[in-house]
N, C-alpha and C positions, 0 to 999 in steps of 0.2 A: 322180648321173647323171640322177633324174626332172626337177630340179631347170634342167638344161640344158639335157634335149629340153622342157620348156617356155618356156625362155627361144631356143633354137633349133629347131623342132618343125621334122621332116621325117618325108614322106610313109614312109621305110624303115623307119621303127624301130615304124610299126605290129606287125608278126607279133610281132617280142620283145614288145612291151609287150602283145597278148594274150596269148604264153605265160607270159609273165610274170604274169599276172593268173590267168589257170587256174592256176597252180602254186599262187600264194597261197592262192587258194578253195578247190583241193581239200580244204585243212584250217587253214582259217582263223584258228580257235581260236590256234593254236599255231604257223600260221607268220605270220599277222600281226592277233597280238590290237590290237584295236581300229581296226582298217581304213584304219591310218595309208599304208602303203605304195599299197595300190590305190586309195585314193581318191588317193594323186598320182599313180597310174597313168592314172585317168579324167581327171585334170586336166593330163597331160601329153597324152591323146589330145586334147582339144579343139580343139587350132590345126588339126587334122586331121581330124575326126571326120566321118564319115559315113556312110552308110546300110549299110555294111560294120560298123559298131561296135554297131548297135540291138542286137546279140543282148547285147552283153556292159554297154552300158547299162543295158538292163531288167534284167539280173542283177544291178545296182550299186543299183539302187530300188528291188531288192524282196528284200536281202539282211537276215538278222538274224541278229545271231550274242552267243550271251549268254557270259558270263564266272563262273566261281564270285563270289558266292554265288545269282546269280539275275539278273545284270545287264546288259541290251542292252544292246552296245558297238556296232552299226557305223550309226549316225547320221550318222556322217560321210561312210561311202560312199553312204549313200541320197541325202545333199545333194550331193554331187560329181555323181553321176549323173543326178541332176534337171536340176541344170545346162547337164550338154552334153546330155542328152536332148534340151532345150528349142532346143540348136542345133540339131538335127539334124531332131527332127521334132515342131514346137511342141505336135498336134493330141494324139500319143501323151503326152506331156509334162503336157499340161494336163489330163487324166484319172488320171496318178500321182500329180501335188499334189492333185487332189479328195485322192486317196486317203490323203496322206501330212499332211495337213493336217489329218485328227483323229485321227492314227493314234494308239492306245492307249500305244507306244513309243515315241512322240516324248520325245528328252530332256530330263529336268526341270533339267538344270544348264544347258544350251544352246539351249532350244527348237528344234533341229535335229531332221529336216527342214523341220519345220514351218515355221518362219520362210522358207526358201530357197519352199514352198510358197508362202506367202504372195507373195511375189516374180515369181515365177513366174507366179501367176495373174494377178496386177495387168498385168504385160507385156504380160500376151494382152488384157488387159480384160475379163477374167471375175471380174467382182465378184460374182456370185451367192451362190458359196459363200465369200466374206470377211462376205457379208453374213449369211448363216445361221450361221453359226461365232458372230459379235457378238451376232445374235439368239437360238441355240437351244443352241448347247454347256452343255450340263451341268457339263461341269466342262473350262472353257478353263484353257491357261495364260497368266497375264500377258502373259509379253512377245508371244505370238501372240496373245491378245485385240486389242491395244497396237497392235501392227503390220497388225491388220486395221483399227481403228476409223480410225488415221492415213489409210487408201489410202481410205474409202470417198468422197472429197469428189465424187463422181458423183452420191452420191444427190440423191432430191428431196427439198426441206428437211422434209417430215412425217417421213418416213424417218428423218431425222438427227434433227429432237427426240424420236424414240421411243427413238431408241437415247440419247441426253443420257441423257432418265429412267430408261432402266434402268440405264447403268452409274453415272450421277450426283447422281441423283435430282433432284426441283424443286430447282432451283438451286444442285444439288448442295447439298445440305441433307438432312443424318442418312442418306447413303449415298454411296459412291464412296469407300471409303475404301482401294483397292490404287491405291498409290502410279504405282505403271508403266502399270495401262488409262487412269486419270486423264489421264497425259501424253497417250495415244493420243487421247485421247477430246478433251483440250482443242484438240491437234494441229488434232484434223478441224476443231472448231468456228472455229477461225482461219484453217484455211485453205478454208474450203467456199464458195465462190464467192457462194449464196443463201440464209443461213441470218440473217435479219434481228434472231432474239431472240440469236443467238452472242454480244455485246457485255454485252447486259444481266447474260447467265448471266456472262461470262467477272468483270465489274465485281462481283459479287454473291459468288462464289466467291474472289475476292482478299480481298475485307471480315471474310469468316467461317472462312476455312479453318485450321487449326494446323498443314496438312500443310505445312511450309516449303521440304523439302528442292524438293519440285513447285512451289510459290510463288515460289522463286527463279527455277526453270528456264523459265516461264512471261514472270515480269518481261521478263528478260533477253531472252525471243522476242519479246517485246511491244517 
């Protein structure tokens, strides 16, 4: 049924699909572990969404709900809810990705929210915090490192070889050895409009690397 008012969305089937969504919530756990149902609930509101739905969005991004033995399960309704937040009201939107973008609960099998975070803020063109996550996160994940170093090609080219040397060291030589920022990282250097040494490093980095499965994926961009 969620599956049709999103492929059909009409303005009536608002109220059920709130009640529907409180009824879930009330007790989450147990009537929809892992927040598969309400997140196609948020995702069925979308074609529709508006400033009648912020209460039950914000509920959707700032929901967490854990599993035995200790495990956040609803990742997925914080990214569904990012989502149409951002249709609804970009401004509130892009202060929940700040927030969901280093959240301690981001998950480690799906980089959700985070990822959709990342996303989110590029849209708006709030690169600040893509760029302090690249610069200062203590302990990023991959594929969000990844996804932020790809989006920053705004900076200015200093900017970009500092971030090179930290994730890749001089010409990526004896560091950058996670497979996935690498990609991000080469990403940017290819496509950053004014980064003049990008060439030298990328040429330098083909010659010496063992990392192949990245050397392929590279070639083939090139």
């Amino acid at each position: 049924a969620l599956e049709v008012l999103q492929a059909h969305p009409t303005r009536e089937a608002r109220p059920v699909l709130h009640t529907r969504f409180e009824h879930l919530a009330a007790d989450g756990v147990k009537r929809d572990a892992g927040t598969y149902l309400r997140a196609a609930i948020v995702r069925a509101l979308r074609p529709i969404a508006g400033v009648e739905d912020l209460a039950l969005l914000e509920r959707a991004v700032t929901t967490y709900e854990w599993l035995p033995p200790r495990s956040e399960e609803a990742s997925l309704l914080r990214s569904a809810g990012l989502v149409v937040l951002n249709d609804v009201d970009s401004r509130l939107a892009g202060f929940h990705a700040v927030r969901l973008l280093a959240d301690e609960w981001t998950s480690r099998l799906s980089g959700e929210p985070a990822l959709t975070a990342v996303g989110v803020l590029a849209s708006l063109d709030h690169y600040d915090p893509l760029y302090y996550y690249a610069l200062h996160q203590t302990q990023p994940q991959s594929d969000v490192l990844s996804d932020c170093l790809r989006r920053l090609t705004v900076l200015p080219e200093s900017l970009v070889r500092g971030l090179a040397e930290r994730h890749g060291g001089p010409n990526f030589a004896g560091a950058g050895r996670d497979e996935v920022v690498l990609v991000g990282l080469l990403d940017l250097l290819l496509e950053h409009p004014s980064a003049p040494f990008a060439p030298e490093w990328v040429r330098g980095w083909l010659a010496a690397t063992e990392l192949y499965a990245v050397y392929h994926y590279l070639v083939t961009k090139l």
